[in-house]
C-alpha positions in Angstrom: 88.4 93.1 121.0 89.0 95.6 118.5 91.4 98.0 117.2 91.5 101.5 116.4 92.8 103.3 113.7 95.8 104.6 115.3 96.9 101.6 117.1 96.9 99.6 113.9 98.7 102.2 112.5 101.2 102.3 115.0 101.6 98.5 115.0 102.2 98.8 111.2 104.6 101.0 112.0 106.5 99.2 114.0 106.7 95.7 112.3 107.5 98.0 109.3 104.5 96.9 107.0 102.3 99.5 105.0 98.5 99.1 105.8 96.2 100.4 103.5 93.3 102.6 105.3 90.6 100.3 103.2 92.0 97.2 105.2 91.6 99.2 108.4 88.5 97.8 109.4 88.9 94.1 108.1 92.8 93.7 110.1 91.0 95.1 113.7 88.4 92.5 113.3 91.1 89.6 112.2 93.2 90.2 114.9 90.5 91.2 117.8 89.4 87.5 116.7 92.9 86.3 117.0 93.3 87.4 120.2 89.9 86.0 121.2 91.0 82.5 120.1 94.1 83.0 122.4 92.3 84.0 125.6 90.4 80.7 125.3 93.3 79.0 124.7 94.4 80.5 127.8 91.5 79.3 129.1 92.4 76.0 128.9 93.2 73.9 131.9 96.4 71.9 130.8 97.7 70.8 134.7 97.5 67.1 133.8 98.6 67.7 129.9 102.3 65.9 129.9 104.0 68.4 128.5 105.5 66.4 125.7 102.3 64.3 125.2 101.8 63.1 121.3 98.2 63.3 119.9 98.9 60.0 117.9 99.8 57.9 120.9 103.0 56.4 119.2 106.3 55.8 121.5 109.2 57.7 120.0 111.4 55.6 117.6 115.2 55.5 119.0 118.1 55.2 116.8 121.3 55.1 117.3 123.8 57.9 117.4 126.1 57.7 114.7 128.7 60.3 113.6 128.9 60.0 109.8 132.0 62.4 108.0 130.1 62.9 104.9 131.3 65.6 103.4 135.5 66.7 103.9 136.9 69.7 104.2 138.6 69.6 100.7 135.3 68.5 98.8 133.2 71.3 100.1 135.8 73.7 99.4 135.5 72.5 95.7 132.4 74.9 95.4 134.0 77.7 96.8 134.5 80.4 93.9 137.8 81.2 96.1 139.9 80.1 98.7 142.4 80.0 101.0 144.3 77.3 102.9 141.0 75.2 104.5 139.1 78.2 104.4 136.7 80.2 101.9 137.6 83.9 101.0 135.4 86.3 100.6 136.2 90.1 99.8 136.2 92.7 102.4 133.2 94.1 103.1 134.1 96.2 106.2 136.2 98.9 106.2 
């Protein structure tokens, strides 16, 4: 599949990136083969594929679920250039 000139130019357009018209012909055939890639991915039949399957056939490690207060309120406010009560301030940037 490949693109035309105005279609890539729209599609620059709208995820707001400047193509140059010497790349024209070089990003229709990169993504006309992108898109061929993903049709036989489609392609693909994944019915028995678990879908969380692991290529490296290693069980999943479990470890326990520990809560661990590392860091206090008071020490990270210690970086703030400004605060207030447990809270950093800012200025208004809103009106």
């Amino acid at each position: 599949m490949e693109f035309d000139k105005n279609s890539l130019l729209k599609l620059g357009k709208l995820s707001k990136i400047k193509i140059d018209d010497d790349k024209l012909s070089s990003l229709s055939k990169d993504l006309g083969s992108i898109l061929n890639f993903i049709d036989r991915l489609q392609s693909l039949d994944t019915e028995e594929v678990d879908p969380t399957s692991n290529s490296l056939d290693q069980p999943l490690v479990m470890r326990d679920d520990i809560a661990i207060d590392k860091n206090s309120a008071n020490e990270i406010l210690e970086n703030a250039p400004e605060k207030e009560l447990d809270f950093f301030s800012v200025p208004k940037v809103i009106e």
